[in-house]
N, C-alpha and C positions, 0 to 999 in steps of 0.2 A: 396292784389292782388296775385293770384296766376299766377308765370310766367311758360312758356314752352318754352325750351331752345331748339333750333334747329341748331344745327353746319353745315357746309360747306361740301363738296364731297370733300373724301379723312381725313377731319377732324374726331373728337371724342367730347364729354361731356367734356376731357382734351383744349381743344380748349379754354375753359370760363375760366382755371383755372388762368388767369389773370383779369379776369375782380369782380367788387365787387358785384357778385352773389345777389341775395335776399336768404337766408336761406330757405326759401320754396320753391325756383326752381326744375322741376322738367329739367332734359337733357338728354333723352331718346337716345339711338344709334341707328343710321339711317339705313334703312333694307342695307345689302349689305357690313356693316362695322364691323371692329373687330372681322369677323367673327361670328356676333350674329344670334341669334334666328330666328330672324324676315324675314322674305323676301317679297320681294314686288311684285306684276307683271304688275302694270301702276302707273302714276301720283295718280289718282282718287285712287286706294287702299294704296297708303301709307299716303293719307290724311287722310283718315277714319281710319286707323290704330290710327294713331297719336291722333285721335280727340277721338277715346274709348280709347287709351293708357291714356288718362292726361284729363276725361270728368269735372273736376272741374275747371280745368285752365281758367284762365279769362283775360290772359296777354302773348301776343308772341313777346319771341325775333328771331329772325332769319337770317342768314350769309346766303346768294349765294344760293344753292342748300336748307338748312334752308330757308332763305329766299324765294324763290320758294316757298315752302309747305305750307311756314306760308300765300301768298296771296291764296294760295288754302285755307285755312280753312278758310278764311276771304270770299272767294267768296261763300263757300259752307254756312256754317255759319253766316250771314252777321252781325245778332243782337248780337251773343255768349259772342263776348270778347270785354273789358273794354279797352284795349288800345294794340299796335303795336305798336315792333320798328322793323324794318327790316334795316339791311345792306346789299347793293350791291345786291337788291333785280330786279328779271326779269320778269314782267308779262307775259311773251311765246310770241313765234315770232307770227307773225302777220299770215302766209301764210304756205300752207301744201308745197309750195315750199322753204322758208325757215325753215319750220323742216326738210325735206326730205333732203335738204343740211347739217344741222347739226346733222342730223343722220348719214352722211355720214363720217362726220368728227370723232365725238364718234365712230365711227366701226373703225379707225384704231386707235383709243386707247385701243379698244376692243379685237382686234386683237392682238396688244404689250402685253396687262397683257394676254393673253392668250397662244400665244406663246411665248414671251420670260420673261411673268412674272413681278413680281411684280417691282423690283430693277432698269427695264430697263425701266419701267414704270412710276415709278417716276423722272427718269432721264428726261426721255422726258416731262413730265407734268411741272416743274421746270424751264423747259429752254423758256415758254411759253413769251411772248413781256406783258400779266396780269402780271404777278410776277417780270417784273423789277426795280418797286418800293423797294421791298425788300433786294434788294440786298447792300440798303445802313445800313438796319438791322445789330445790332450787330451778328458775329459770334456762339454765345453762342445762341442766340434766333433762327434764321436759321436753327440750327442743331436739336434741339428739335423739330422746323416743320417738321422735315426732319423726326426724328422718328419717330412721331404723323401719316406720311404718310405712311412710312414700316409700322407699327404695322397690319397693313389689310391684308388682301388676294387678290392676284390676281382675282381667281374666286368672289369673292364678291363685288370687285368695279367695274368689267365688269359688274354685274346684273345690280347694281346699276344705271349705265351709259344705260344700254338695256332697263333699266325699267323707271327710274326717269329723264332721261339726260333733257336739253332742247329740242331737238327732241320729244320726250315724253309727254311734256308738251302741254294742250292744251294753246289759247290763252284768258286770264281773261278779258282782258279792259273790256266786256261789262256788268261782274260782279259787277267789284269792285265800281257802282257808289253807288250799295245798304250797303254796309259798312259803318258803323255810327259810331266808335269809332274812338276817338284820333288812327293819326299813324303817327309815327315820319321814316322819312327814310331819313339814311345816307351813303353818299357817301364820295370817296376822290376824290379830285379835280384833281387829275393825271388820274381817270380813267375814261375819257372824256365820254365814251359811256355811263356808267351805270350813270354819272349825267344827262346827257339828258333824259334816262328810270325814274331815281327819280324825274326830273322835269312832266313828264307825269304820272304820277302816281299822282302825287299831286293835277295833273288837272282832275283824274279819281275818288279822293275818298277826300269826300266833306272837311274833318276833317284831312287833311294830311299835314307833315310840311317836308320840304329839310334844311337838313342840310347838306353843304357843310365843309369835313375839308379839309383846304390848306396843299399843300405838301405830300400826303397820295395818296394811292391805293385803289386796290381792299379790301384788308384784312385788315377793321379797330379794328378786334380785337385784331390782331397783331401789325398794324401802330398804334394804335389812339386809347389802352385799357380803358386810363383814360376818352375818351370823352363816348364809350359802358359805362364805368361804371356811370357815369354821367347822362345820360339819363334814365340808370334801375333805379339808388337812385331813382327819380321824383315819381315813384310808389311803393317804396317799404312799404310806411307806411299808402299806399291807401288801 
């Protein structure tokens, strides 16, 4: 099985380096990050990116905004790939009033990395009521998110947020019932909203399983590496 590694906004490909990869992963950096190459200018072109970026991949892992992209290739593609795991995965808000609202939101983050840049921007992003789970995180592991989140550009995670945010996103539900492969989506039990979207989701695509871990958040690659690693082993020698 070939996987395609799909990390979080604000993350990097460094993001997996906790979890037990498959050797033939591929973890491409997401348009808007590290400063790379790539740029995006809607949902819909960084899926098609992604999906000629890695056309042999037959298996998506995917976090948040990863995850995002990865139900986009699953809607546009519905027969492609052999299995999904998606964490803390969003099928798009339902109403152009609820993206219009959360474009609203995204513009003064957009605003922070642009005028006062990147440092003040991760300060603010950080202090988020998502990321309180983390904070029972070891010191040592924290700090490395921390760099993982400097290492970008301001100008490049505003694109990304212009381009790819939720906002952006259209709404999949009425996609995803044509998806036929295994897809595993996990959640932490502390981040009450994204288990009720995994539980809908499971109701939307015929082959889908919830898995809830207790005591955990948004970030189960960082809360919950061993349970991520866990799940990839299942395909690796498929």
């Amino acid at each position: 099985m070939n996987w395609l590694m799909l990390h979080g906004f604000t993350g990097s490909p460094a993001s997996f380096s906790a979890l037990s990869t498959p050797p033939t992963a591929l973890a491409p950096i997401l348009a808007g990050h590290l400063g790379g190459p790539r740029s995006s200018s809607s949902f819909w072109m960084e899926v098609e990116g992604l999906a000629a970026l890695a056309p042999a991949a037959t298996a998506l892992f995917g976090y948040s905004l990863g995850g995002r992209l990865a139900l986009g290739m699953l809607a546009r593609y519905p027969q492609r790939f052999e299995r999904a795991i998606l964490v803390s995965a969003h099928p798009g808000l339902r109403s152009e009033t609820e993206r219009a609202e959360r474009r609203q939101k995204d513009e003064r983050f957009i605003r922070l990395l642009r005028e006062q840049g990147l440092a003040a921007f991760v300060e603010a992003w950080e202090q988020q009521p998502l990321w309180d789970t983390q904070r029972k995180l070891p010191e040592v592991v924290r700090a490395a998110k921390r760099r993982e989140r400097l290492a970008h550009t301001a100008q490049g995670l505003a694109q990304s947020l212009a381009s790819v945010g939720l906002g952006q996103m259209p709404d999949l539900r009425n996609s995803l019932a044509r998806v036929s492969c295994s897809v595993q989506l996990l959640v932490g039990a502390l981040d009450t909203r994204f288990v009720a979207l995994a539980r809908e989701l499971c109701s939307l695509m015929p082959r889908a399983q919830c898995i809830v871990a207790d005591g955990a958040g948004h970030d189960l690659i960082l809360e919950r590496p061993q349970l991520c690693s866990a799940y990839l082993a299942q395909g690796v020698s498929s």
